[in-house]
C-alpha positions in Angstrom: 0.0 0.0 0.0 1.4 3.2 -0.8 1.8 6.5 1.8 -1.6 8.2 0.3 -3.6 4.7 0.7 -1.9 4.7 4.1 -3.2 7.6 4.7 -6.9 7.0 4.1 -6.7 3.9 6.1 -5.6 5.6 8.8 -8.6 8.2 8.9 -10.7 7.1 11.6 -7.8 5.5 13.7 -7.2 8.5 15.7 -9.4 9.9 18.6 -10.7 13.1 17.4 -10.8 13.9 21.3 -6.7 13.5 21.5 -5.6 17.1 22.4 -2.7 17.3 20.7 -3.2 15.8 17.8 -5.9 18.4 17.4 -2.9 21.1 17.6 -1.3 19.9 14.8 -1.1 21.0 11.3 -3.2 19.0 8.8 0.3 17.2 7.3 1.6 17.0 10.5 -2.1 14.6 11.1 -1.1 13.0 8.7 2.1 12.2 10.3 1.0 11.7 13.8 -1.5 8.9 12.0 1.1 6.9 10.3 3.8 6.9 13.3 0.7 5.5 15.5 -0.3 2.8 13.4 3.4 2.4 12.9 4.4 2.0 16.4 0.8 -0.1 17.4 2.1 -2.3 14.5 5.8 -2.7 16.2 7.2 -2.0 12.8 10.6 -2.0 12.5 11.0 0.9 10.5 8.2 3.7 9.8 8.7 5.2 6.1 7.5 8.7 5.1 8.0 11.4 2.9 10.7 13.2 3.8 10.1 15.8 7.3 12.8 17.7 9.2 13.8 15.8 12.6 12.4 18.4 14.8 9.1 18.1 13.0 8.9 14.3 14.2 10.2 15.0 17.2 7.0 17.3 18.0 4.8 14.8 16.8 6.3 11.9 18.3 5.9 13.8 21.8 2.2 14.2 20.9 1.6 10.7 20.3 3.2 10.0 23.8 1.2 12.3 25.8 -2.1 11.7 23.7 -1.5 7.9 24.4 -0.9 6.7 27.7 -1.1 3.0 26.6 2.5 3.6 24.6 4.8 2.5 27.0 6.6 0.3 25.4 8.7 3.3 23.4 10.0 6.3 24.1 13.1 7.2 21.7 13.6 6.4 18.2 16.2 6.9 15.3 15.9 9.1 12.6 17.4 8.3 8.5 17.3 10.3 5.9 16.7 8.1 2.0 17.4 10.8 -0.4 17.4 9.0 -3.4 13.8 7.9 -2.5 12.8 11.2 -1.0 11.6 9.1 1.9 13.0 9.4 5.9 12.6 6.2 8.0 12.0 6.6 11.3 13.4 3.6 13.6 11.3 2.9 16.7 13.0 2.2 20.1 11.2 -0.4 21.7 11.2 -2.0 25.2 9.1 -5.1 24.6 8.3 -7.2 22.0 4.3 -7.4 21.0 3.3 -10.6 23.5 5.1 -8.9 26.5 3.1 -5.4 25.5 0.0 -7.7 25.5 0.7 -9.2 28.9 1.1 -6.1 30.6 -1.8 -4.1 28.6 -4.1 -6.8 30.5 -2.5 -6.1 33.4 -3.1 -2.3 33.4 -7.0 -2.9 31.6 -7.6 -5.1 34.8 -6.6 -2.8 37.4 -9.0 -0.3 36.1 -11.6 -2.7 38.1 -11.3 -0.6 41.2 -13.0 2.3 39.0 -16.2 0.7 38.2 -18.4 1.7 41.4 -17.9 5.5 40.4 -18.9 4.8 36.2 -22.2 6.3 35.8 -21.5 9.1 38.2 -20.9 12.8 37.5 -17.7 14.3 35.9 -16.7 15.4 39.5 -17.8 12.6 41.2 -15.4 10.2 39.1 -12.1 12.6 39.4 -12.5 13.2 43.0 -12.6 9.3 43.2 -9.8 8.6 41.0 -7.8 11.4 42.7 -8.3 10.1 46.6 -7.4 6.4 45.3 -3.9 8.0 44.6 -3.6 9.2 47.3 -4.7 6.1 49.1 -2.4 3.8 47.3 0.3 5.3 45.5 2.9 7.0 46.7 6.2 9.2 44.5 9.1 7.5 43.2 11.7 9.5 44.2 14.1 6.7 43.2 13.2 7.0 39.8 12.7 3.4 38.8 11.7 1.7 36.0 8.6 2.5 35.0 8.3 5.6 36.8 7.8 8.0 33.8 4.7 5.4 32.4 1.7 4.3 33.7 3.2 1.3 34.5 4.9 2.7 37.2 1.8 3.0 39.7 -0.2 -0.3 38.2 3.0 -2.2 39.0 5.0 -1.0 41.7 2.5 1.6 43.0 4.8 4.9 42.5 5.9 6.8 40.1 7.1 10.5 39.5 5.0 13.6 38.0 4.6 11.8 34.2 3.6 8.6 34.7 0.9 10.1 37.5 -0.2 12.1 34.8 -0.6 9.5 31.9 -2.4 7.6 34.4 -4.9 10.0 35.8 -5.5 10.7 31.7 -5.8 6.8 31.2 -8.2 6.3 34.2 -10.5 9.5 33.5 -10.3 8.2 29.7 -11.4 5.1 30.2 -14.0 6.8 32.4 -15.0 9.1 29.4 -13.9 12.4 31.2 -11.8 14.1 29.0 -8.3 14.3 30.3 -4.6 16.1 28.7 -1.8 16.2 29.9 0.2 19.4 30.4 3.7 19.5 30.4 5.6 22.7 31.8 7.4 23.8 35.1 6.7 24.2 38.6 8.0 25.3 41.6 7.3 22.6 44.5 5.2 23.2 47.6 7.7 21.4 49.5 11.0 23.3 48.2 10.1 27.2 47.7 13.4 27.6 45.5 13.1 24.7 43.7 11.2 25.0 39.9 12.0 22.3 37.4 10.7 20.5 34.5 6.7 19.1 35.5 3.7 17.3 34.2 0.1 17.3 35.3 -3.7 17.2 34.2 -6.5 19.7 32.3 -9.7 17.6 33.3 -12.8 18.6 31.1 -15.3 18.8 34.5 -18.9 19.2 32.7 -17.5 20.6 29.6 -15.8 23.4 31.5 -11.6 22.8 31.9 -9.7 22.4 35.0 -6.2 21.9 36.3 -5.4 19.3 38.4 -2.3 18.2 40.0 -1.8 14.8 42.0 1.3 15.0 41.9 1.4 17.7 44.5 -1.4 16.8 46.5 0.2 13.5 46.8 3.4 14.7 48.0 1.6 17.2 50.1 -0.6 14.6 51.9 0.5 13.3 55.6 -2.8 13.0 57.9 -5.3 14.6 56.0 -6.0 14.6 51.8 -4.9 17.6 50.5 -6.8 19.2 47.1 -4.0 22.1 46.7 -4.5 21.6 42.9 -7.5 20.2 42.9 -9.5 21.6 39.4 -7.5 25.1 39.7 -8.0 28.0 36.8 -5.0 29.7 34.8 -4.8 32.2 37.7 -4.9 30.0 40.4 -2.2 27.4 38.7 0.2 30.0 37.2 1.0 31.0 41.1 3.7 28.5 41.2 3.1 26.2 37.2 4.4 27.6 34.2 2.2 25.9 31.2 3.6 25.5 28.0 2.0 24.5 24.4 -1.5 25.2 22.8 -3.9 24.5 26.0 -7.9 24.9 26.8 -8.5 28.1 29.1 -9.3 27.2 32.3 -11.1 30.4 33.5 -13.7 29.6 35.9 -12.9 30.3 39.5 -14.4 29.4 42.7 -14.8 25.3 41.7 -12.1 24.2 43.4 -11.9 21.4 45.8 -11.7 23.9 48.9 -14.2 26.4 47.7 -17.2 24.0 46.6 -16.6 22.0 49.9 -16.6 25.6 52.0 -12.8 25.5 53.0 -11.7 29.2 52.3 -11.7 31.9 54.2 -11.5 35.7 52.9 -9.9 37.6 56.1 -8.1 36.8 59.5 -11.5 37.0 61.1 -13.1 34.3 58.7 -10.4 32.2 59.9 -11.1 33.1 63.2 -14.5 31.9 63.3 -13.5 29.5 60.7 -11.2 27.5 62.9 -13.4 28.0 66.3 -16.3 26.3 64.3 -14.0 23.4 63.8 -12.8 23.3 67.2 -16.4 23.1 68.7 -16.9 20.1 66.6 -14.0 18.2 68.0 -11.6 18.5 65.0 -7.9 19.2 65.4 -6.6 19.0 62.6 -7.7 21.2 59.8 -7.4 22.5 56.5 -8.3 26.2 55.5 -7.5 28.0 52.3 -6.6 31.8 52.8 -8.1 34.0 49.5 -7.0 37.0 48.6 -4.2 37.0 50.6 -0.4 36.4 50.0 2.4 34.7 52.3 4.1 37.0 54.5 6.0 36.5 57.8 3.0 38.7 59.4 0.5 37.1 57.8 1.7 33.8 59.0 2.1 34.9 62.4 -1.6 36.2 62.8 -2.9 32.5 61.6 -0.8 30.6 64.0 -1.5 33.2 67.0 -5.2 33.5 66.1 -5.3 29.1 66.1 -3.7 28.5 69.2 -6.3 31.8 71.3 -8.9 29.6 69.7 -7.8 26.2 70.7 -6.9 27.4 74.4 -10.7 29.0 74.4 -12.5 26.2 73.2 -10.5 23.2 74.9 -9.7 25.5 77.7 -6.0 24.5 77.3 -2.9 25.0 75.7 -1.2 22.5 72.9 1.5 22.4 70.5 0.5 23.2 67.4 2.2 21.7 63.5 1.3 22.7 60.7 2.5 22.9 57.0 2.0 25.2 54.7 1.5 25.6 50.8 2.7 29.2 50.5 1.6 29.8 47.2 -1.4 28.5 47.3 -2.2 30.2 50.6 -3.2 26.6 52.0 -2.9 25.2 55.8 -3.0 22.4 57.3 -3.0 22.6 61.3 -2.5 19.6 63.7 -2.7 20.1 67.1 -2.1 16.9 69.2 
């Protein structure tokens, strides 16, 4: 079969919901088709007319962050047939087609856990999905194997910021929420200085786009779930994410985790009655979300000053309080013993 009869029999072989494909210039479709069907084929070598290296590096990305289930390559080589007008692109692959198969059951099994939320609303399935992460998985900061693919978490249970992310698209996917992948920077909650090369999620939440990072809510989490980056806007993410690429704009506020579930507070003296309220109820330790308001040394003093008058009122004693605190979020948890 020739490359235009190729071409028309790969039509319909691409998810028209795929993000980045959708970016992509009609010949570089074209090219995004035939290195899929290539790669899904395990061909040895992928022939097309001739593109500059960069090009199919661009697209190659695209197939990898459109399709989770490709984890079985992740480099390739690149030859140029002048005499042909053809370039022949050489897949790197880790595992032959039956060992591919054997672990593709093994990840389309595990998605059993998911079936008592299908059926349920857009939210109702990502909140799931996110609170079994943090449940179960935890971050490979030994950078295994399989930490950059979803095989990292349905094997070994960890893995670092990409292979979270390509599973959270796989999972929501497969639960027909609408799920991309972003790849950009990020400075982590846990290291203000730090900012580095990061991946995460846009989740289509009723039609409307959201950020979502489980990455950083996993690392964030100790005795309580935290939902830091749980369905932020632009805004909201941009305070310590850099985004990169064509995205969706994520523009609605107020649908976080923390606001729908009444977890913010607008001034020291929200907080204040914020915190008591908890207290009364018997809680000690707590999660708040401070709006409007940026970290400062004074502004942090206040919170902790104003939590412990309240404890000692309520309890009618004094205790130690620990917290943590997402600075650029504005978010804190407090533990008193």
């Amino acid at each position: 079969m020739g490359l235009r009869g190729l071409y028309r029999s790969l039509k319909h072989s691409v998810d028209s919901s795929q993000h980045y494909y959708n970016c992509l210039t009609a010949d570089q479709m074209k090219v995004y088709r035939t290195l899929l069907y290539g790669i899904k084929s395990f061909a040895k070598k992928i022939k097309m007319p001739i593109k500059p290296i960069n090009e199919i590096s661009l697209v190659f990305r695209y197939i990898l962050l459109d399709n989770p289930l490709i984890f079985y390559v992740d480099t390739f080589s690149y030859q140029n047939d002048l005499y042909k007008k053809k370039c022949i692109i050489i897949p790197h692959y880790k595992y032959n087609r039956l060992e591919v198969n054997a672990k593709n059951n093994i990840v389309k099994n595990s998605m059993n856990v998911f079936d008592v939320v299908r059926g349920r609303s857009d939210y109702e399935k990502e909140l799931y999905v996110h609170d079994y992460c943090l449940s179960n998985f935890k971050y490979d900061y030994s950078c295994g194997e399989h930490s950059n693919s979803i095989l990292g978490l349905v094997l070994n249970n960890s893995a670092v910021c990409e292979g979270i992310s390509k599973y959270i698209k796989f999972v929501l996917d497969t639960l027909g929420v609408q799920t991309l992948i972003v790849s950009g920077k990020a400075k982590s909650p846990l290291d203000d200085d730090e900012v580095e090369g990061h991946a995460w999620n846009i989740v289509y939440v009723s039609g409307k786009p959201y950020h979502l990072d489980v990455t950083f809510d996993l690392t964030l989490t100790d005795k309580l779930n935290r939902y830091d980056y749980f369905n932020l806007s632009d805004i909201d993410i941009r305070k310590d994410h850099t985004t990169s690429g064509e995205l969706p704009t994520c523009h609605t506020s107020g649908k976080d985790y923390y606001s729908i579930n009444h977890m913010t507070v607008n001034s020291p003296s929200d907080f204040e009655r914020y915190i008591e309220k908890r207290f009364r109820r018997g809680e000690k330790s707590i999660i708040v979300k401070l709006l409007n308001t940026e970290f400062s040394d004074k502004v942090h003093d206040k919170i902790i000053k104003i939590a412990e008058q309240q404890y000692t009122s309520v309890f009618n004693k004094n205790n130690t309080i620990g917290f943590s605190i997402n600075a650029s979020q504005m978010v804190y948890e407090l533990n008193f013993k």
